[in-house]
BAFI-3210 file (N, C-alpha, C; in Angstrom, 3 decimals, decimal comma, padded with zeros to 6 digits):
// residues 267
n [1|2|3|4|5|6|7|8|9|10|11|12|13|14|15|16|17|18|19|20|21|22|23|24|25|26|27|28|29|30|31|32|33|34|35|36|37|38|39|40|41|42|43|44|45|46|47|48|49|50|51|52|53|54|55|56|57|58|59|60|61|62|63|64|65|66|67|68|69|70|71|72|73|74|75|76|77|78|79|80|81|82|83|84|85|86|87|88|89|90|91|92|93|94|95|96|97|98|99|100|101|102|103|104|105|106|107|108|109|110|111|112|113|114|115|116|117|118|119|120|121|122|123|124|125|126|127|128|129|130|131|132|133|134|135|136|137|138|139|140|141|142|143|144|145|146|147|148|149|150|151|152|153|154|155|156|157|158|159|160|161|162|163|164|165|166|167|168|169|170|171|172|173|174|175|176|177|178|179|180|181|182|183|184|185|186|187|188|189|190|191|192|193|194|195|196|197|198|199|200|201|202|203|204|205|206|207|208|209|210|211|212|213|214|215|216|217|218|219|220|221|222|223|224|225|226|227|228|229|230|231|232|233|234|235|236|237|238|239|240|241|242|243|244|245|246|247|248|249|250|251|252|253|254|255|256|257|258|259|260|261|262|263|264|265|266|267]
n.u [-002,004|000,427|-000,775|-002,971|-004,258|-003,794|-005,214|-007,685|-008,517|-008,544|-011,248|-012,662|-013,290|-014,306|-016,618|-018,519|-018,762|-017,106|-016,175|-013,438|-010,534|-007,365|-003,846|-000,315|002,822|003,810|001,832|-000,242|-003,341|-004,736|-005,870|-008,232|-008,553|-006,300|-004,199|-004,885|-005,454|-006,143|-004,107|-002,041|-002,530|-001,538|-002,511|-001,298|-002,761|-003,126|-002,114|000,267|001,082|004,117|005,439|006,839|010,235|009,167|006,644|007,085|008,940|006,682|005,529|007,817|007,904|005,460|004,802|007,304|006,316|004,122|004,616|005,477|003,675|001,849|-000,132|000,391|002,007|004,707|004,546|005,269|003,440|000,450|001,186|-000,563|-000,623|-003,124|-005,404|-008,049|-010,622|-011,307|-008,719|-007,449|-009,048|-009,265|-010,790|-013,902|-012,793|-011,286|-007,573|-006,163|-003,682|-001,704|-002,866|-001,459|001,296|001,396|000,911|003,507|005,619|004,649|005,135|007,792|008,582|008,143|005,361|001,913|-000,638|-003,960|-006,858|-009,616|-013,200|-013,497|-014,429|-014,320|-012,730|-013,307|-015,069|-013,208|-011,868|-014,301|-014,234|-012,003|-012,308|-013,400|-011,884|-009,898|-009,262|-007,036|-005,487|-005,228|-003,503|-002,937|-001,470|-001,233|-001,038|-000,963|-002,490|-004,399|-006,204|-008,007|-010,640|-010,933|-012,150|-014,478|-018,077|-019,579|-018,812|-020,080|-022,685|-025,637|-027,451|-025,252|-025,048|-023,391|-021,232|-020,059|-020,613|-018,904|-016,329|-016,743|-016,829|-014,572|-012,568|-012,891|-011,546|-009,038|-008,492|-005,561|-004,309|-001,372|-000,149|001,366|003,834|002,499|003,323|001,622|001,720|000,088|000,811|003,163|003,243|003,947|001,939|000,215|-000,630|-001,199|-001,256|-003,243|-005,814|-008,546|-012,190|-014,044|-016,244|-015,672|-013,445|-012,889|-013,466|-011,313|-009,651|-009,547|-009,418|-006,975|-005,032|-005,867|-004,609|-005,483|-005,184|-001,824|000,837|003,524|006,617|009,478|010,279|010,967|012,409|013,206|011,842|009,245|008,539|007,946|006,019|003,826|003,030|004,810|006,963|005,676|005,540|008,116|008,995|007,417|008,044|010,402|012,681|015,363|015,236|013,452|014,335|015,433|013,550|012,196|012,334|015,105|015,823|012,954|012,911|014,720|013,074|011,267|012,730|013,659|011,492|010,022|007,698|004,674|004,918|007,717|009,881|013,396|016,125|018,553|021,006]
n.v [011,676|011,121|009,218|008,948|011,672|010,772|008,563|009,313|011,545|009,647|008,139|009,828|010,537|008,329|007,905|009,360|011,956|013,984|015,099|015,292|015,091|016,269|016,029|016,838|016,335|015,936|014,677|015,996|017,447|019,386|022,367|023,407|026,433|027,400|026,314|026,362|029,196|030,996|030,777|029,257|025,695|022,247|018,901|015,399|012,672|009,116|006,031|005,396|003,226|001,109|004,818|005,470|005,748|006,781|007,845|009,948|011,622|012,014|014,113|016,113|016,580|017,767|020,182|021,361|022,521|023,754|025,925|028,079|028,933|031,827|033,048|032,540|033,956|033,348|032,707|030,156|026,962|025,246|022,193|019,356|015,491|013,206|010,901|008,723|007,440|005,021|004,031|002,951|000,889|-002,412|-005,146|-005,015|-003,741|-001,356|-001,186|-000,438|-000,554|-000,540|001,636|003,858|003,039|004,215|006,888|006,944|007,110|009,204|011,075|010,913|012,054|014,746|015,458|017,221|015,534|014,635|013,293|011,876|011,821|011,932|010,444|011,762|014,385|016,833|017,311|017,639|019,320|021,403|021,384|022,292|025,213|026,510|027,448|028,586|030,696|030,618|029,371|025,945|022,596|019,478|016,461|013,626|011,058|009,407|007,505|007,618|009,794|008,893|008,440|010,750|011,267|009,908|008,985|007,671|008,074|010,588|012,573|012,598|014,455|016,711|017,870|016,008|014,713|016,986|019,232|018,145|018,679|021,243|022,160|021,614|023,142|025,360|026,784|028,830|024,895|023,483|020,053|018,325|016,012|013,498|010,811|007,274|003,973|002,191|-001,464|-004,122|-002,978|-002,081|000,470|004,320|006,294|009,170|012,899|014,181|012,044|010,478|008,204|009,430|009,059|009,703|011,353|013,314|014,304|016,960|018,679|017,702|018,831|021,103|021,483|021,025|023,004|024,850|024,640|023,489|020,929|019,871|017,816|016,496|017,398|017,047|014,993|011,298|008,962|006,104|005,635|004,684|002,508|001,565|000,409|000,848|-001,476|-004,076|-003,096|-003,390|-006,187|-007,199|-006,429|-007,702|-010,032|-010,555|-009,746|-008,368|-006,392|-004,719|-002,271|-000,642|000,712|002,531|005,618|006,550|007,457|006,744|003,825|003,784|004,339|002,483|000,060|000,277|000,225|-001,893|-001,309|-002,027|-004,691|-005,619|-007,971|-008,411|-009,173|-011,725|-012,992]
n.w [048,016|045,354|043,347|043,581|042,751|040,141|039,879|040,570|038,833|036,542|037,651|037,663|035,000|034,025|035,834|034,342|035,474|034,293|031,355|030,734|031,960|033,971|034,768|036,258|035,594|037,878|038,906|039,680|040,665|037,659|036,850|034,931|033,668|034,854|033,407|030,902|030,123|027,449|025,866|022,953|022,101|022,029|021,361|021,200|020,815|022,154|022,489|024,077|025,427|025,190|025,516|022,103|020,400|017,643|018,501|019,694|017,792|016,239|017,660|018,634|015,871|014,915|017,251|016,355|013,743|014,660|016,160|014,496|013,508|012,095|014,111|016,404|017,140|018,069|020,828|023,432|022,566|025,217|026,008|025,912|026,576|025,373|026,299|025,118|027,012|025,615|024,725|027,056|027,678|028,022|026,781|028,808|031,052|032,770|033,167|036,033|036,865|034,506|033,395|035,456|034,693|032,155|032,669|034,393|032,851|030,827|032,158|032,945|030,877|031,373|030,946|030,712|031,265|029,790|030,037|028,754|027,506|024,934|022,016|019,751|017,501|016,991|019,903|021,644|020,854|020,574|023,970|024,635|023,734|025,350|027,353|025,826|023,075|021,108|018,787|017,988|017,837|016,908|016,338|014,818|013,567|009,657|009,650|011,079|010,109|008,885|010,749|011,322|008,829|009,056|008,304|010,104|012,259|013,277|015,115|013,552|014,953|015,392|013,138|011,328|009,784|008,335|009,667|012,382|011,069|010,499|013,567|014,533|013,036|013,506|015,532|015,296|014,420|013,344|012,114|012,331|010,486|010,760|008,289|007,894|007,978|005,781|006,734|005,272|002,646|002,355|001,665|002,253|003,570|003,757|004,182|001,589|000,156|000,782|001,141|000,383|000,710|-002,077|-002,306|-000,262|-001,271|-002,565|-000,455|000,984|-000,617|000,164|002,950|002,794|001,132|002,703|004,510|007,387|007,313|007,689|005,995|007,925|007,055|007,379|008,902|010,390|008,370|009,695|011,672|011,163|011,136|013,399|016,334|019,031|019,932|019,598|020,731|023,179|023,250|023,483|025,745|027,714|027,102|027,881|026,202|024,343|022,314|022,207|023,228|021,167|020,281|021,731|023,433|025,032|028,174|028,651|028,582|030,699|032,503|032,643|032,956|035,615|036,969|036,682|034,373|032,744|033,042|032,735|032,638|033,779|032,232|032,169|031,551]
ca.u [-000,692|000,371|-001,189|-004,590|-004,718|-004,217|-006,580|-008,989|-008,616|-009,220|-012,317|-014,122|-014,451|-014,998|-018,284|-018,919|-018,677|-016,704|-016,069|-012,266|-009,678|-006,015|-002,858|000,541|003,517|004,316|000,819|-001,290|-004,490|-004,467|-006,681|-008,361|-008,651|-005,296|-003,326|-005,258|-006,231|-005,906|-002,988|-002,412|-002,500|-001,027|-002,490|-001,371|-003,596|-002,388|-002,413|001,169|001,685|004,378|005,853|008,197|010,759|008,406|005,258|008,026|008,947|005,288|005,200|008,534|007,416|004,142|005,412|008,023|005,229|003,089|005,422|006,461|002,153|002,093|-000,798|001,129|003,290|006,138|004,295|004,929|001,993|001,117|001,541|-001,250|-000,896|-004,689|-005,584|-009,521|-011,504|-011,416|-007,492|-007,748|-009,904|-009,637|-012,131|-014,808|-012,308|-009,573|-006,435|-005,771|-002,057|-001,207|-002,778|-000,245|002,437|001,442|001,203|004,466|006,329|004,491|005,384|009,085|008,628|007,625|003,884|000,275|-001,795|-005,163|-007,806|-011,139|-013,979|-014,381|-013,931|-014,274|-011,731|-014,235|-015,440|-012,302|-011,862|-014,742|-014,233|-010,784|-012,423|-014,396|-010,725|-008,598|-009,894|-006,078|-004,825|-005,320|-002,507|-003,327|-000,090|-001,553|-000,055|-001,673|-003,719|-005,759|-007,138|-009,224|-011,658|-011,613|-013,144|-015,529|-018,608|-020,050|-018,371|-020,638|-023,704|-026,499|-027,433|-024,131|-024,668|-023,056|-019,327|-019,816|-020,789|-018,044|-015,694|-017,074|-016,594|-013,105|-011,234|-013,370|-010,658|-008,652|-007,564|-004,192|-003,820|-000,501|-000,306|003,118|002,817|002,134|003,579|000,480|002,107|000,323|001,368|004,631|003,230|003,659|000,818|000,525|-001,293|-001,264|-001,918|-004,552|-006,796|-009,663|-013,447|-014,717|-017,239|-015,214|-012,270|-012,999|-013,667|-010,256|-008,212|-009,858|-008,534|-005,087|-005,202|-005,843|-003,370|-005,828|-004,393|-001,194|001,611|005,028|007,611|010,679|010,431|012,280|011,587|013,754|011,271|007,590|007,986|007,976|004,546|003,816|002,419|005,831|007,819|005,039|005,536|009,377|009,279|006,833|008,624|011,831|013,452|015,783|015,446|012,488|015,041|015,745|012,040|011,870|013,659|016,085|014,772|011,305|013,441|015,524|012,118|010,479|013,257|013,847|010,319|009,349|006,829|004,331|005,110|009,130|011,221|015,015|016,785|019,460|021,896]
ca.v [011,415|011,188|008,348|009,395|012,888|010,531|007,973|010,354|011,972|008,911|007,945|011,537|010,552|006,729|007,846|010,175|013,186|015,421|014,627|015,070|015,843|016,362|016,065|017,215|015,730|015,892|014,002|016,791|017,913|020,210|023,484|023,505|027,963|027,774|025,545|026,504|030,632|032,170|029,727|028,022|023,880|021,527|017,366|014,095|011,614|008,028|004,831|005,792|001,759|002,548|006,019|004,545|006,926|007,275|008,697|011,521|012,343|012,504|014,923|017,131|017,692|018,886|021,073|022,388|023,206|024,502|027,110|028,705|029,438|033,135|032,918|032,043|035,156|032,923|032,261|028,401|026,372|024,319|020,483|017,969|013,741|012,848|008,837|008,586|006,019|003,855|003,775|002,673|000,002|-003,571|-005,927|-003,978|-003,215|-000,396|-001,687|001,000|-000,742|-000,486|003,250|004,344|002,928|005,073|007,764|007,446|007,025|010,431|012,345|011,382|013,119|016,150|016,282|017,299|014,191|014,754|011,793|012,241|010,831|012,349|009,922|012,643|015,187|018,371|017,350|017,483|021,051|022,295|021,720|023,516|026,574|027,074|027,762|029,174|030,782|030,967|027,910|024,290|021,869|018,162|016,021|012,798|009,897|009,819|006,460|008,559|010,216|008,189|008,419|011,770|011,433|008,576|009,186|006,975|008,969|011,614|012,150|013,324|015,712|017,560|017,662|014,968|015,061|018,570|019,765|018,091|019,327|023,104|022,085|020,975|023,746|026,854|028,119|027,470|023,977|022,406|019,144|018,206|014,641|012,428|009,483|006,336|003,036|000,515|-002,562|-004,814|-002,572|-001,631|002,153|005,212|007,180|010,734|014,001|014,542|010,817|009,582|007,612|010,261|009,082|010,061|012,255|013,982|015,128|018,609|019,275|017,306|019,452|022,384|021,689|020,754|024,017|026,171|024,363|023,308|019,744|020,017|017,145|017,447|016,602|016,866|013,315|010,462|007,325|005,160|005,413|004,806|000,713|001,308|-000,135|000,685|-003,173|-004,479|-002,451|-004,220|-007,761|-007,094|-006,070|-008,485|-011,525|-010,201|-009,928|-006,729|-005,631|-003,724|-000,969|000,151|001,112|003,397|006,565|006,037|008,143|005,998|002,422|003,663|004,171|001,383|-000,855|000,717|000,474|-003,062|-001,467|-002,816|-006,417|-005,729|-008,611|-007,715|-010,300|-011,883|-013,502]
ca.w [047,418|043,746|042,901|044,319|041,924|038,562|039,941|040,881|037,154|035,766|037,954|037,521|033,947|033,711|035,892|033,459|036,105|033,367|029,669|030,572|033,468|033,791|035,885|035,413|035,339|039,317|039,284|040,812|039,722|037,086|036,628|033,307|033,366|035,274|032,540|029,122|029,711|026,637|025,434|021,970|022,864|021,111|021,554|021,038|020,988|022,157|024,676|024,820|025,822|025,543|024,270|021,198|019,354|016,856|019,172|020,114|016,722|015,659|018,753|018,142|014,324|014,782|017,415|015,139|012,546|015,371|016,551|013,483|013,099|012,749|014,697|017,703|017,792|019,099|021,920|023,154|023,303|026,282|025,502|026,449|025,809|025,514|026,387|026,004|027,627|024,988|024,605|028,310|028,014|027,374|027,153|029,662|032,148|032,524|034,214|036,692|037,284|033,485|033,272|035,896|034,319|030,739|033,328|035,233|031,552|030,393|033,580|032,779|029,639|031,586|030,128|031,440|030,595|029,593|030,271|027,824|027,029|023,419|020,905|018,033|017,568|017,381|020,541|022,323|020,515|021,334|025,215|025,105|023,664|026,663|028,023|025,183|021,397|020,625|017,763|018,514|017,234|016,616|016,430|014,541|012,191|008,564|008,991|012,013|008,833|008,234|011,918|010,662|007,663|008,717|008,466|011,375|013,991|013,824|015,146|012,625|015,803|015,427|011,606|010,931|009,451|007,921|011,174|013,023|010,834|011,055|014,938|014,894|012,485|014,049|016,696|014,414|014,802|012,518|011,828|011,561|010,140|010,156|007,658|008,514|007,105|005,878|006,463|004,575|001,193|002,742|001,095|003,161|003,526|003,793|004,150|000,687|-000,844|002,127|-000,073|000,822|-000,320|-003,443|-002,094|000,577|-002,259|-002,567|001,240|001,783|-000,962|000,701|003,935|002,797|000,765|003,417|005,483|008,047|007,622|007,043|006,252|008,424|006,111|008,389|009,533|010,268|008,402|010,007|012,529|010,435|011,363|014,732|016,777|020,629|020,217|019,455|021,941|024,709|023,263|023,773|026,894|028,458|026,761|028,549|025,163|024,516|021,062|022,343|023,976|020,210|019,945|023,002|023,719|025,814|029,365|028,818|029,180|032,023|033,697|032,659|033,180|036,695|037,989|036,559|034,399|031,687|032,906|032,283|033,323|033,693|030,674|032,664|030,209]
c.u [-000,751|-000,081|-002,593|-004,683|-004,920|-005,260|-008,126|-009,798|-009,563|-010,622|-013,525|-014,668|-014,783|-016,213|-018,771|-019,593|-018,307|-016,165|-014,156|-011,553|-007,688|-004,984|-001,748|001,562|004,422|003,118|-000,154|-002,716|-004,264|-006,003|-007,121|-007,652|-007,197|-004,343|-003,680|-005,760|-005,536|-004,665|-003,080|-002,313|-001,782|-001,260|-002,129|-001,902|-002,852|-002,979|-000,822|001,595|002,699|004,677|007,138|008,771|009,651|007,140|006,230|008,405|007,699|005,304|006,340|009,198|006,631|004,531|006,471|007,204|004,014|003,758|005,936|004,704|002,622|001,367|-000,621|002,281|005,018|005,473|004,249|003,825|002,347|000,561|000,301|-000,964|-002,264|-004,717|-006,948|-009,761|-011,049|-009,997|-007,030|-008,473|-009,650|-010,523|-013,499|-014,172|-010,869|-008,503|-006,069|-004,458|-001,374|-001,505|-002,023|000,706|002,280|001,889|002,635|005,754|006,165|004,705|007,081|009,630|008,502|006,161|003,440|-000,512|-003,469|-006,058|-009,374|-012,228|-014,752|-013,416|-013,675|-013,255|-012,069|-014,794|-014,416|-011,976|-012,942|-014,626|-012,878|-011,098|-013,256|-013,282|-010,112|-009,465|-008,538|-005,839|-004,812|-004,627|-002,799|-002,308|-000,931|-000,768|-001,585|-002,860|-004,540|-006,795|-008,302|-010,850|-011,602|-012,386|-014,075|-016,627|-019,825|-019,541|-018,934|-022,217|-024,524|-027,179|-026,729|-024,133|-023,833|-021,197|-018,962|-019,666|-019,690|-016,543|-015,931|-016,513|-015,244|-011,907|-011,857|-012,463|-009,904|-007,581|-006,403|-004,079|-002,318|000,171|001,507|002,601|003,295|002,757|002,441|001,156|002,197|000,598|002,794|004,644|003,140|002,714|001,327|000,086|-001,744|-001,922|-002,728|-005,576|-008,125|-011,599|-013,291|-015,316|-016,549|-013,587|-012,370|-013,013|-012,259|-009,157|-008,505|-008,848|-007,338|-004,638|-005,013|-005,026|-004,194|-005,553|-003,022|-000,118|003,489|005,826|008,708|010,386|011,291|012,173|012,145|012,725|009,375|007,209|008,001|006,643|004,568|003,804|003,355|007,165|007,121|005,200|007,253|009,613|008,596|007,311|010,220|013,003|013,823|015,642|014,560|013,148|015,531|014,706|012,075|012,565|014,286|015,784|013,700|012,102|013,766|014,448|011,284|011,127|013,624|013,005|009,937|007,926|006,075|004,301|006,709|009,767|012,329|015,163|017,939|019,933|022,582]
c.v [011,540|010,909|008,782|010,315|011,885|009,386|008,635|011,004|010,950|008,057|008,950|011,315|009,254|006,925|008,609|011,428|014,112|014,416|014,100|015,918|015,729|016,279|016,491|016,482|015,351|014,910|014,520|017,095|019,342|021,138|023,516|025,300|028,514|027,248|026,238|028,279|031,508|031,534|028,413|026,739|023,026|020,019|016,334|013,322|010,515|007,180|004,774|004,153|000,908|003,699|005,249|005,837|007,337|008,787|010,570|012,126|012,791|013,975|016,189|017,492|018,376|020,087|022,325|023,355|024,320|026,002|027,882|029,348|030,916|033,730|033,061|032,619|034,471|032,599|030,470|027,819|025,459|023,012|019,269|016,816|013,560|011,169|008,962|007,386|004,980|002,991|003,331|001,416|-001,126|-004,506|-004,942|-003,832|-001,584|-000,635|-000,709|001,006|-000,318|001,171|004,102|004,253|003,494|006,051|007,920|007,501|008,736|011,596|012,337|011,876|014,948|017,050|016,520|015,852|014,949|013,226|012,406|011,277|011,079|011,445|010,907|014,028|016,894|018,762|018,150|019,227|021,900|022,605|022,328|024,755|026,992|028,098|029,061|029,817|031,001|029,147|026,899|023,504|020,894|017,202|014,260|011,855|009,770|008,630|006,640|009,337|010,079|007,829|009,988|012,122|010,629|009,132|008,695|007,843|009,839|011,752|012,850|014,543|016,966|018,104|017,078|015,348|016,478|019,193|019,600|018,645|020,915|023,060|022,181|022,250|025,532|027,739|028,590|026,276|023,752|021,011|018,906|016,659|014,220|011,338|008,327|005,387|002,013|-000,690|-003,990|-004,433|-002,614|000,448|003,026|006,249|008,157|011,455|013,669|013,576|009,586|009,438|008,174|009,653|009,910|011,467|013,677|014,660|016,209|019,087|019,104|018,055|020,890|022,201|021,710|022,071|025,325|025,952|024,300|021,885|020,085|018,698|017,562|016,039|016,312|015,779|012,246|008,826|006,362|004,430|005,285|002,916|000,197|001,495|-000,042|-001,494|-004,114|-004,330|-003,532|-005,491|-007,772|-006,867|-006,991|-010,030|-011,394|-009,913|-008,289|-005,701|-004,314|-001,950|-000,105|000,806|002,458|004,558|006,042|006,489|007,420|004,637|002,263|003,531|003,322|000,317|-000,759|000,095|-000,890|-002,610|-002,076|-004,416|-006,607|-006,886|-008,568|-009,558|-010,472|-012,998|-014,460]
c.w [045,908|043,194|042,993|043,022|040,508|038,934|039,644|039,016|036,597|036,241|037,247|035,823|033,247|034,011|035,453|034,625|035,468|032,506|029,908|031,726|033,186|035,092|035,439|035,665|036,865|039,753|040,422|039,900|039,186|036,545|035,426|032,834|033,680|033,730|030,808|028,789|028,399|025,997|024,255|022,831|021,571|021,701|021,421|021,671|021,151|022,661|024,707|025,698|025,137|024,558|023,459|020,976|018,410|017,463|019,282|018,948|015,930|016,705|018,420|016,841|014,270|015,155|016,841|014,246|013,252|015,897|015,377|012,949|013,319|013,792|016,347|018,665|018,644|020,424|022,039|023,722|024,398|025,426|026,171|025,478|026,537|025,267|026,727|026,597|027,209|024,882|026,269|028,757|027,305|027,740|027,815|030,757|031,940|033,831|034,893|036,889|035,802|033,067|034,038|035,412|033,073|031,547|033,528|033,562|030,770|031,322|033,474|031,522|029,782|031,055|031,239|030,575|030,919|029,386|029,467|027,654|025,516|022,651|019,499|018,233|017,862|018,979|021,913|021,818|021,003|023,240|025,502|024,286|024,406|027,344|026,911|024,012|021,127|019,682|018,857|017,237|017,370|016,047|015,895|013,411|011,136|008,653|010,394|010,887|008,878|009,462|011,811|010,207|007,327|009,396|010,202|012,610|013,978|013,623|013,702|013,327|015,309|014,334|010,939|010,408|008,775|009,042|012,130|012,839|011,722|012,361|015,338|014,369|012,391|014,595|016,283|014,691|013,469|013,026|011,573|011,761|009,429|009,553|008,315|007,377|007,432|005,403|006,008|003,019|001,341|002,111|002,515|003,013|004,335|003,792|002,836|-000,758|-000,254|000,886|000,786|-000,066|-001,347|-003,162|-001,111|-000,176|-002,334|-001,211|001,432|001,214|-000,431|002,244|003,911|002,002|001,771|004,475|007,007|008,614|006,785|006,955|006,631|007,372|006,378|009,101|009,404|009,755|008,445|011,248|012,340|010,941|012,561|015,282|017,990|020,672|020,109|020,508|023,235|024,530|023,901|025,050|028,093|028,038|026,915|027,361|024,447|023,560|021,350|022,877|022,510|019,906|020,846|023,159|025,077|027,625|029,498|029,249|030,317|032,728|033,555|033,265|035,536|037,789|037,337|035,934|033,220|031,678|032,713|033,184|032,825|033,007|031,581|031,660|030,938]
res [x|x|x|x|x|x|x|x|x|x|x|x|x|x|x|x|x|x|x|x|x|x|x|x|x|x|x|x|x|x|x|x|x|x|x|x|x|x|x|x|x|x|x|x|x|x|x|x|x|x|x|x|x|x|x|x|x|x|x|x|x|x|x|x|x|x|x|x|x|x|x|x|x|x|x|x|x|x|x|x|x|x|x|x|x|x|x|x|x|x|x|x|x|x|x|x|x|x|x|x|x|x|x|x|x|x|x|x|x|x|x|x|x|x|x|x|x|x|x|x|x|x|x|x|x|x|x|x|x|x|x|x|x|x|x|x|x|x|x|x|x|x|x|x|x|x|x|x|x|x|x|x|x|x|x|x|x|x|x|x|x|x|x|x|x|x|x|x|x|x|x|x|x|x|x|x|x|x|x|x|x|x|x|x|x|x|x|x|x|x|x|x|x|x|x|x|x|x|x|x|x|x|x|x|x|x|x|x|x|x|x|x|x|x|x|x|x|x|x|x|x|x|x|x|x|x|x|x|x|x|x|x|x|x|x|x|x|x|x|x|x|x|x|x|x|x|x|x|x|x|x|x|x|x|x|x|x|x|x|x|x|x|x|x|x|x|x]
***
């Protein structure tokens, strides 16, 4: 059944059987060679608990910016939402009832969900150029930056953060970074004024230079103070404000299906 294919997904790479698996939005198993041959991509990264307005406008700016690549001949890329492991996991368990319900929320969006187990962003690039060498799109908010450009995430194997770079903006990948509001400044951060190390300044005006990160500027910042983590307190403390957070299609089916913990607000 339905349920079975995204289980299954998300078993094959908890026991570390494959790095990363997929389903699509009918909740079947999805073909890597069938889905990605020869086809730009375009990712968002998430836990999608849940999708807010915001996550979707991070998602149909990049896109905007990604389709207009000349690279891309007009061709439309296909669309994966990526939830690794870790964004899956609390404490040492992964709720399998609460990862359906990201699921059944991103299936009424009409995605492919992608399930990973690469914490690093190169990693996750290099295993879709096994599939594709056409542009890789990266749909991220500006204070992701910064697990970018941290050094700890990479191994000294790989060559360390030079290396992972090189890894990540080979096929060639784009960055394309919506900003982020840091809410204890109240400043919005940004492609362009990401408080970048010291040391990593020249690498970082190189990339933004060559437009390998780029910042989308068509954004909406009515929508920068909006928090999945706020939307889920709202919704699990039966309290409605949370329905201004959400697009509107994601509530009906949350509110529908009882999911996330939703209890219906009877007045």
């Amino acid at each position: 059944g339905r349920l079975d294919n995204r289980l299954m997904a998300l078993q094959l790479v908890k026991q570390g059987l494959t790095e990363a698996a997929m389903f699509t939005a009918k909740g079947e198993a999805a073909q890597w060679a069938e889905v990605l041959y020869q086809k730009p991509v375009l990712v968002q990264r998430g836990s999608f608990r849940p999708v807010t307005r915001a996550t979707l406008d991070v998602f149909e700016r990049a896109l905007e910016q990604f389709e207009r690549e000349p690279e891309l001949k007009g061709e439309p890329p296909v669309v994966l939402m990526e939830m690794t492991l870790r964004h899956l996991t609390s404490g040492d368990a992964i709720n399998e009832e609460d990862f359906l319900h990201r699921a059944d929320t991103l299936s009424a969006l009409g995605r492919t969900v992608l399930i990973s187990n690469f914490r690093r962003f190169h990693r996750l690039a290099a295993y879709l150029a096994r599939y594709t060498n056409r542009p890789l799109g990266l749909a991220l908010g500006a204070s992701k930056l910064s697990e970018i450009l941290d050094e700890h995430f990479y191994n000294e194997s790989e060559g360390g953060l030079l290396g992972g770079l090189g890894q990540l903006f080979k096929n060639p990948a784009r960055l394309y970074v919506y900003p982020s509001l840091d809410f204890s400044s109240g400043q919005v951060v940004t492609a362009q004024n990401f408080p970048v190390p010291p040391h990593l300044s020249h690498l970082y005006a190189h990339l933004l230079s060559n437009s390998f990160i780029q910042a989308i500027t068509n954004f909406d910042s009515n929508l920068l103070a909006i928090r999945s983590r706020d939307a889920l307190a709202g919704i699990q403390a039966g309290d409605s404000s949370w329905e201004s957070l959400v697009p509107l299609g994601i509530v009906q089916v949350i509110k529908r299906d009882g999911l996330f913990g939703y209890k219906s607000t009877t007045k």
